[in-house]
N, C-alpha and C positions, 0 to 999 in steps of 0.2 A: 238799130231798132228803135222806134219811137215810142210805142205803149206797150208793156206786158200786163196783162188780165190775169189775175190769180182767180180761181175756183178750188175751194177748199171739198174736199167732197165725202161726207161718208151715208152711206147707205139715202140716198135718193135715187135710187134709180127709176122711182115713179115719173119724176120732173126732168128727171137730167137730160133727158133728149129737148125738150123745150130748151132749156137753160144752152146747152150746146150748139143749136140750132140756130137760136139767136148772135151766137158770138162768133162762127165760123162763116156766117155769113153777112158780118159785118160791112157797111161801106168802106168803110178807113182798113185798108189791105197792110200797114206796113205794123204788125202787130203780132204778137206772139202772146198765145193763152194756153199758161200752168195751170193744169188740172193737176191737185193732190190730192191724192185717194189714202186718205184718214184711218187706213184700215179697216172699209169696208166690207161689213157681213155678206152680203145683197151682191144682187149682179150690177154694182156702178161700175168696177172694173172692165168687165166685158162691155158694156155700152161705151167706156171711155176709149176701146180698143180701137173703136168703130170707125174713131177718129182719127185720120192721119195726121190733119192738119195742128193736134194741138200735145203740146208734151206734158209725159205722164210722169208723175214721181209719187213712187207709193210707199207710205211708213207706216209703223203700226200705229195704233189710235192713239193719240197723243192730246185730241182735242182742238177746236177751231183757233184759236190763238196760235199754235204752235204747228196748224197747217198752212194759214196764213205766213207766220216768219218763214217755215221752208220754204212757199212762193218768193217772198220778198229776196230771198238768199243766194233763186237761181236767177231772179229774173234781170235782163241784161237792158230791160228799154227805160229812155228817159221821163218817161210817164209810169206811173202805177195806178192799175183800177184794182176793185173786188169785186165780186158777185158771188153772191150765194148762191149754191148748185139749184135749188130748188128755187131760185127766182127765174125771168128771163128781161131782155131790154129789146130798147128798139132799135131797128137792123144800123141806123145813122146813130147811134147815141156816142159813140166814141170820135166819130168824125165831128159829132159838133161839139163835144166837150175839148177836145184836142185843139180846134180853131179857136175858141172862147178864150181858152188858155194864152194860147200863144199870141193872139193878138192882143191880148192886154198884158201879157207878161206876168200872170197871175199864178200862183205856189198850189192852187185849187179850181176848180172848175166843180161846180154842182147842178144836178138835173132835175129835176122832178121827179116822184113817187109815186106810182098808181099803188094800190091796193084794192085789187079786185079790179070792179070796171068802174068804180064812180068814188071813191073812198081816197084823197091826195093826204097824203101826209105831210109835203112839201110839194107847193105849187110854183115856178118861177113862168112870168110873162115877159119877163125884159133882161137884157145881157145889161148885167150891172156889178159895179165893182166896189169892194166894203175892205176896210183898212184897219178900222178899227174895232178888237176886240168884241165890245158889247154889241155893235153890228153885227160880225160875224157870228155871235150865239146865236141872234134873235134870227136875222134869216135863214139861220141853219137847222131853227125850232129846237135850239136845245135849252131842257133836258129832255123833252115829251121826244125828241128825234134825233136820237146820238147813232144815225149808222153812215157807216163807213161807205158803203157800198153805191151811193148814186153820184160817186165824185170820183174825179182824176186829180193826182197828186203828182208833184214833181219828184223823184224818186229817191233824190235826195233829203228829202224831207220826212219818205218811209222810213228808208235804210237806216239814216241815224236814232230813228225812235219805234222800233218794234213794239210788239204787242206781250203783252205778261204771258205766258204760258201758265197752262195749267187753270185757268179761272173762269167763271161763266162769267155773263153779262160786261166782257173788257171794251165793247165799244163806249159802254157810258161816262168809262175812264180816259179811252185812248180819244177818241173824237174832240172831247173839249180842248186835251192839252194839244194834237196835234194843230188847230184853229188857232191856239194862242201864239204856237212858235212859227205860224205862216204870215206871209209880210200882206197878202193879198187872197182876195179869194172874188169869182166870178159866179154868177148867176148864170147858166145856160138853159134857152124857156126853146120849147116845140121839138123834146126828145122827151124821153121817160125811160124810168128804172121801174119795173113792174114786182112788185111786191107779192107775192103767194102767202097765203097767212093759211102755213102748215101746223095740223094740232099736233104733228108728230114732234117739231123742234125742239131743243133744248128751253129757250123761250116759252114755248107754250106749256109743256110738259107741267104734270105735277112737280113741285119743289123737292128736291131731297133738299139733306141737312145741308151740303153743301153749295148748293144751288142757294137755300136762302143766306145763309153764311156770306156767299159771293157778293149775293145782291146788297145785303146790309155795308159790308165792307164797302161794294162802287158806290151805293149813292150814298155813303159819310165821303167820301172822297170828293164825291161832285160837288156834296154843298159845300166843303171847307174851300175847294178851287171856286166858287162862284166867290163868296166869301173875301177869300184872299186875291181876287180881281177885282172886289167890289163891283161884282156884278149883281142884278136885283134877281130875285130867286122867290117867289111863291110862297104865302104856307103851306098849300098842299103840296106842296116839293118839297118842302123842308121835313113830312112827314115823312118818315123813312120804316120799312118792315122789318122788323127784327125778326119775329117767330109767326110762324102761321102754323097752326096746328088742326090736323083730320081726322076725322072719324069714318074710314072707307075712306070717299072720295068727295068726301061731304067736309067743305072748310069750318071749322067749330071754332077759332076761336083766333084770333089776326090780334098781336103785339104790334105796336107802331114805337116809334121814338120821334118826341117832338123836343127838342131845346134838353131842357133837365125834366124832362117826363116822359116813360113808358103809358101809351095809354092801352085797353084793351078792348076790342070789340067784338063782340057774340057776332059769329055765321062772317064777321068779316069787315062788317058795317054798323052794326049796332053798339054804341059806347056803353061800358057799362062799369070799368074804372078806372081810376086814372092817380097814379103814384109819382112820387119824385124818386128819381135815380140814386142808387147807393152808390156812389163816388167811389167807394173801395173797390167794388167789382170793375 
């Protein structure tokens, strides 16, 4: 087996036939796509049934990190992709990230982003190969574009570094280190990964405590890794969210952390004070 597609899945069964649609009718035939059903409420089950062509492994909700590792666990091909159940790709995108790869002998293979019909998040026009580190942030657009999902990985390079369990926003963690520890990485231009910008995701959703907790924790992480590569990082990147606080569903009052200062800002954007950090906490 050459590529296995994981598809994490809980409760999309709005998209999921789009998402399915795309990958079972793939050009590249010698491939095998784990669908893992996250303990879905919804009927994703039943649409997944529909499908002969693709194996189902179902646990209770455990959350996307730890649906992804069960992919990683069963899957048997020398490539790994992702896709988000509620995105879809184009019907050659694995055919030509798989070529890209192997003709340059590259640990990565990345495609292009659509969002919506006119909105790239990453654009590639040329099969190009980057070696080094601070290259492969910049054309991978990190930190504004830590996802996992419009690239093919050598499987070995999954399997020895899984994803945390149990955490939101773990691409912003996993993506930079897995770019560091790959020797090569390839630009694949004239396929696309089609991007859905669902208000229902974890991402979009209002913050629980947790949620911003996650978030504060990945991007102190991100900047210490850019940091300790001596990579160049932004001040508005280096601004990090600590607390974001609501009233209904009205944002009232957004914490940031910059260097050795908490600043704060009314509705989210408006500064209105700005303190140095108690060390002891």
């Amino acid at each position: 087996m050459k590529i296995s597609v994981i598809v994490p899945v809980y409760n999309t069964s709005a998209y999921l036939e789009d998402c399915l649609n795309s990958l079972v009718n793939q050009t590249f035939k010698d491939m095998e796509i784990i669908c893992v059903n996250d303990g879905s409420t919804d009927n994703s089950l039943e649409i997944l049934k529909k499908y002969p062509q693709i194996k189902i492994i179902t646990q209770e909700n455990q959350g996307l990190s730890a649906a992804r590792n069960t992919g990683i666990s069963a899957a048997i091909g020398e490539y790994i992709g992702f896709v988000d159940s509620d995105d879809w790709v184009d019907l050659d995108f694995y055919e030509k990230l798989y070529n890209s790869i192997i003709s340059t002998n590259s640990d990565i293979a990345a495609a292009t982003i659509l969002r919506g019909e006119v909105k790239y998040r990453v654009k590639y026009t040329e099969e190009e190969t980057y070696t080094e580190l601070n290259e492969k942030i910049k054309i991978c657009n990190i930190p504004n574009s830590c996802y996992v999902w419009n690239k093919l990985y050598k499987a070995n390079l999954i399997k020895n570094n899984m994803f945390r369990n149990g955490v939101y926003f773990e691409d912003m963690v996993w993506m930079p280190y897995i770019l560091a520890k790959s020797e090569k990485l390839v630009t694949t231009p004239n396929t696309m990964y089609h991007y859905r910008r669902n208000s229902n995701s974890i991402v979009k959703s209002k913050p629980s405590q947790k949620k911003q907790e996650d978030f504060y924790n990945a991007k102190k992480e991100l900047v210490k890794f850019f940091d300790d590569n001596n990579l160049t990082l932004n001040d508005k990147e280096r601004h990090i969210n600590k607390t974001q606080i609501f009233g209904g569903n009205i944002l009232v009052l957004k914490i940031k952390e910059y260097k050795n200062y908490l600043e704060y800002y009314l509705f989210g954007f408006i500064p209105i004070f700005k303190r140095n950090i108690d060390k002891k906490n």
